[in-house]
N, C-alpha and C positions, 0 to 999 in steps of 0.2 A: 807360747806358754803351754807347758801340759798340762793336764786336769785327769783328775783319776776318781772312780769310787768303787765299792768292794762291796763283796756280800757273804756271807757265809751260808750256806744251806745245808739241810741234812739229805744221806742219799735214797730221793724220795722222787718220782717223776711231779707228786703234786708240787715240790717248789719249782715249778714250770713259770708258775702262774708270778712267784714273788720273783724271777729272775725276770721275766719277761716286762712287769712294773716297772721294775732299777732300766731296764736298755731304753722303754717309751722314756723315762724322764729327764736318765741321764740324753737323751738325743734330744728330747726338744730344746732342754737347757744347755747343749753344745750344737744346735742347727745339724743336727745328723739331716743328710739328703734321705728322701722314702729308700731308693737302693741301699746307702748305709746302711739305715734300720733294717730292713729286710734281712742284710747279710748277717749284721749280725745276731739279729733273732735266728736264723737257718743255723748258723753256727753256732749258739752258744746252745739252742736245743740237739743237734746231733751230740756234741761233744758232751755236754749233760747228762745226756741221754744214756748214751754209753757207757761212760762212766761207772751211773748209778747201777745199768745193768750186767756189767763186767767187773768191774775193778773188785768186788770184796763177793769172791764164790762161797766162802765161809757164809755170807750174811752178816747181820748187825748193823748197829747205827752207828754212819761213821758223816763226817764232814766233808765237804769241796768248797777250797775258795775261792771265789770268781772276782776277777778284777778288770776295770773297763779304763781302758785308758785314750786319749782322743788330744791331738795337738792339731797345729795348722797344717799338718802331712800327711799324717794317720790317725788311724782308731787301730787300736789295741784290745783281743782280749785275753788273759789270761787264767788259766785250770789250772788250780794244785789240790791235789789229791794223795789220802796215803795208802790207795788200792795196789794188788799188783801190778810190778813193774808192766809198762806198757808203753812202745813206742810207735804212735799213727803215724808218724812220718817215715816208716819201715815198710809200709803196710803195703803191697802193690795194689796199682792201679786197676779198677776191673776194666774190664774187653767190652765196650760198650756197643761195639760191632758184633759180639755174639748174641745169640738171641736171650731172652733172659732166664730161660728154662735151663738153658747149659755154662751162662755165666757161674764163678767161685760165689757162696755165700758168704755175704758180709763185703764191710769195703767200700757201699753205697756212700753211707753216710761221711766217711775222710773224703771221700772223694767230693761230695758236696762239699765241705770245709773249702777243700785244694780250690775247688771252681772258685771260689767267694772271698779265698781273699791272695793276696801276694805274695806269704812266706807264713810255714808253717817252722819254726823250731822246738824240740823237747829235750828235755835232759831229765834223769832218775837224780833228785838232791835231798839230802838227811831223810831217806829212805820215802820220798814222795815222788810224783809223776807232777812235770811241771810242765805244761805244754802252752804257747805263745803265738798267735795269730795272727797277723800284720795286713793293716788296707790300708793300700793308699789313697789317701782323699781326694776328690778331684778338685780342683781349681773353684774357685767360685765366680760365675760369669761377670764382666765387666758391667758397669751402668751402662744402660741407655746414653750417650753423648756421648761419654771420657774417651 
């Protein structure tokens, strides 16, 4: 069975703290494993993150809506946003073999996404950035006996 919930924020680094609330509760109340949570705190703060400080160079107050979804295979999260277009699953990989003074700026943070979860998808829809994060859950160990 899938389970989802949603939040709306405005583009502010402090709703950090109310998106970060929604992941601890929605996880205790779906048995997120500590790595789950982890991931997707790491992820939904870069992708946030981002976001707020790209998506609208103009400025202003504008929304992102986040949506957490979790079944017996995966945890789901989903960004839409109506900043400019924007595709991180375009974005190359840095050279983590070069030193970091002559690594490209930027790109850290997708690339922490890419490590944390299984599949990144985006699409630009009715002039928003919709971007889609997929992990898959692990197994949950057998009892003792069975």
């Amino acid at each position: 069975m899938s389970e989802s919930t949603h939040i709306t924020l405005q583009n502010d680094l402090a709703e950090l703290d109310r998106l970060n609330e929604l992941v601890a509760e929605f996880g205790s109340e779906h048995g997120f494993t500590v790595e789950e949570e982890y991931a997707i705190y790491l992820c939904l703060e870069e992708l946030f993150s981002n976001v707020v400080n790209y998506a609208w160079p103009e400025g202003g107050e504008h929304q992102v809506d986040v949506r957490l979804m979790v079944d017996d295979e995966s945890l789901k999260i989903q960004i839409e946003d109506d900043g400019i277009p924007f595709n991180p699953t375009e974005f190359p990989e840095p050279d983590m073999n070069k030193p970091v003074h002559e690594r490209q700026v930027g790109g850290l943070g997708i690339h922490l996404v890419r490590q944390n979860t299984d599949s990144i998808w985006y699409q630009r829809q009715d002039n928003k950035n919709v971007l889609i994060a997929k992990k898959k859950r692990k197994a949950a160990p057998a009892a003792a006996g069975s």
